[in-house]
C-alpha positions as CSV (number, residue, x, y, z in Angstrom):
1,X,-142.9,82.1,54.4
2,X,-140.2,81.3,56.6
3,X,-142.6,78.7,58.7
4,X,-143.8,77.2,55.4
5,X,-139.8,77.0,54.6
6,X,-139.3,75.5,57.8
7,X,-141.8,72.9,58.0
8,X,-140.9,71.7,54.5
9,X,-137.2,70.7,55.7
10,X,-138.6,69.1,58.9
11,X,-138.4,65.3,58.7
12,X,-141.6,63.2,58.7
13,X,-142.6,61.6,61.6
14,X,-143.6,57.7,61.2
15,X,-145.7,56.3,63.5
16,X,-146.3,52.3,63.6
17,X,-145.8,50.3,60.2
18,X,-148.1,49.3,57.5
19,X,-149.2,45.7,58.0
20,X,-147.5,43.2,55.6
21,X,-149.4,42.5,52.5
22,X,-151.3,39.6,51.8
23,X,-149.0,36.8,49.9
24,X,-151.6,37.0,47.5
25,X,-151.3,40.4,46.9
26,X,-147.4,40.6,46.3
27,X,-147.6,37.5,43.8
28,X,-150.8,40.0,41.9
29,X,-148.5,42.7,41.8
30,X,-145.7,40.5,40.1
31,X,-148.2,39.2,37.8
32,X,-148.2,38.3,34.2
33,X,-151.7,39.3,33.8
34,X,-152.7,43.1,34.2
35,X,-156.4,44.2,35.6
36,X,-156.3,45.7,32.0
37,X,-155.3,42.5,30.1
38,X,-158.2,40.7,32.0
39,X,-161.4,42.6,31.6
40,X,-160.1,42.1,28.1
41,X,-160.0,37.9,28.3
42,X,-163.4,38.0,29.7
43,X,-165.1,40.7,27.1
44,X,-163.4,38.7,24.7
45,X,-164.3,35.3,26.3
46,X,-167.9,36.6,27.0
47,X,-168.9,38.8,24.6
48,X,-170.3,41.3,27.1
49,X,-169.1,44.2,28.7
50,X,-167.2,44.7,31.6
51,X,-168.2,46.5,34.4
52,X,-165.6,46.1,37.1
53,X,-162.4,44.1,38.1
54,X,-161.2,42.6,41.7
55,X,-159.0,40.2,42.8
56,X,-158.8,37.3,45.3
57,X,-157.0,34.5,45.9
58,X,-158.2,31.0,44.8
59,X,-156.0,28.3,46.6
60,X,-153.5,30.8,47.5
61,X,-152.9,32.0,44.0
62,X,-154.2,35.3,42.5
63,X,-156.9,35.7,40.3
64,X,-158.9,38.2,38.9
65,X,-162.9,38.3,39.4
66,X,-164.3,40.3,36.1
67,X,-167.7,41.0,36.7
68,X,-169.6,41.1,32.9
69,X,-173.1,42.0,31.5
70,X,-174.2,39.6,29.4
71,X,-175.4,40.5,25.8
72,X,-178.7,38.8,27.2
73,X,-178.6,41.5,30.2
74,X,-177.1,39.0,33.0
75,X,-174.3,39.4,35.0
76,X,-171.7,37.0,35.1
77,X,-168.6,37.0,37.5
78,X,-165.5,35.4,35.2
79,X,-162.4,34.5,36.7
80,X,-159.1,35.3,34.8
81,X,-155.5,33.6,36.3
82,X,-153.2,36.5,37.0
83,X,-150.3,34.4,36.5
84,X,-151.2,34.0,32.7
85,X,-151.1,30.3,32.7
């Protein structure tokens, strides 16, 4: 117990940095738009269902890439502004 005790007070050793994120990235994460709040703009924009959401960057601003099946059984990649505008 005493080791377990021990190593719990022992600071954490940090070794290098995590690289800076993407500028895209920080502007998603300050979006108006959540991952949530766009699968639903495309279901409702579509009318299918959504299996997955991404993001990327379209000339430097974020965006989110909802991938949809299609009522007629397609799939259809829509893309949904993360800044709400």
């Amino acid at each position: 117990m005493l080791l377990i005790a021990g190593l719990l007070d022992a600071p954490l050793a940090v070794s290098g940095s995590d690289p800076p994120a993407p500028p895209a990235m920080i502007r998603l994460a300050q979006a108006a738009v959540s991952a949530d709040q766009a699968a639903a703009i495309a279901r409702n924009r579509t009318g299918g269902r959504v299996l997955g959401v991404d993001w990327s960057d379209s000339g430097g601003q974020p965006v989110y890439l909802v991938k949809v099946l299609m009522p007629d059984g397609s799939i259809r990649v829509v893309t949904v502004a993360a800044s709400g505008g």
